[in-house]
N, C-alpha and C positions, 0 to 999 in steps of 0.2 A: 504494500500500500504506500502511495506516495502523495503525500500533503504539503511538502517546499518545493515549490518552482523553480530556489535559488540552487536547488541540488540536483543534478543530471539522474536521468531513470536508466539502469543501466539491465540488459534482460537479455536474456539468450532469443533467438528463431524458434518460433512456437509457442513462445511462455506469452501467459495473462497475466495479465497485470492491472492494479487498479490505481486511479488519480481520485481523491477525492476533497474537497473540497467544503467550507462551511456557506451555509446558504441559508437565508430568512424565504421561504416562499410564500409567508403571508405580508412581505413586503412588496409583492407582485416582482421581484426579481430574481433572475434564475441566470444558473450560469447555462453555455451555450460554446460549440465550437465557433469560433471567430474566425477560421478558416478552414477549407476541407484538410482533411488529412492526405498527407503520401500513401497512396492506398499499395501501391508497392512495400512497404513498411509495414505500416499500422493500418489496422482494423477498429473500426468502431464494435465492440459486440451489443452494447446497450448502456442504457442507463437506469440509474434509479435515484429518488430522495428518500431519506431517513427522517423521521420526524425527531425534533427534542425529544429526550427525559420527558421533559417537562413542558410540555407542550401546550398547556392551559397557560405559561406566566408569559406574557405581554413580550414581546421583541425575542423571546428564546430559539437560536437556531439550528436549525440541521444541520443534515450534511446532502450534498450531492455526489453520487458514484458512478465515476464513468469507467466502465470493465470493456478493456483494451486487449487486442493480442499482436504482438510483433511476426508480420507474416513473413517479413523479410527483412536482409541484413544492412544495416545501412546507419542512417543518421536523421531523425525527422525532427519536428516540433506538433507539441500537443497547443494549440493557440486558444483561450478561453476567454468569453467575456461575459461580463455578470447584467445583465440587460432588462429591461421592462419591456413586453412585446406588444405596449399599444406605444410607446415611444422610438420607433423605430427610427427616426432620423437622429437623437439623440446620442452623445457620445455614450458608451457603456460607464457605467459607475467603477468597474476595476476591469482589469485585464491582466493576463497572467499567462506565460508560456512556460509551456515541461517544455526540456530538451530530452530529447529518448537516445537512447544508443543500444545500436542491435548488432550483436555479434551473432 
């Protein structure tokens, strides 16, 4: 599981792997690929959100899980951005890149 962007994801050909991230989705903001992926590389297999603990107290967040698999060997980037999807012209509120490396 990888949660700093500041740190390389480093995975063999074949392996899963997961990025995941903290996320409010009753702020109406969700994270999002911000660019396609090297489909030579990486594979999207899915995603999911996790609710709080505690999910009744006011601003408590998730997490978002995006489950990955390296199809190929190479060098890609995971590009993310945390957006409201009736704001679509609007800058994204964060942005965040994994660097992947696939042996």
């Amino acid at each position: 599981v990888y949660t700093d962007p500041s740190q390389p994801v480093n995975v063999n050909k074949g392996e899963n792997f997961i990025i995941t991230l903290e996320s409010n989705p009753k702020s109406g903001y969700k994270w999002e690929l911000a660019e396609p992926l090297n489909k030579s590389i990486l594979k999207l297999i899915g995603t999911n959100t996790v609710a709080p603990y505690y999910a009744e107290l006011p601003g408590a967040t998730g997490k978002i899980v995006f489950r990955l698999k390296a199809v190929g060997i190479g060098k890609a980037s995971v590009k993310l951005k945390y957006v409201r999807s009736w704001e679509a012209s609007a800058a994204p509120a964060e942005k965040v890149t994994f660097n992947v490396n696939v042996n």
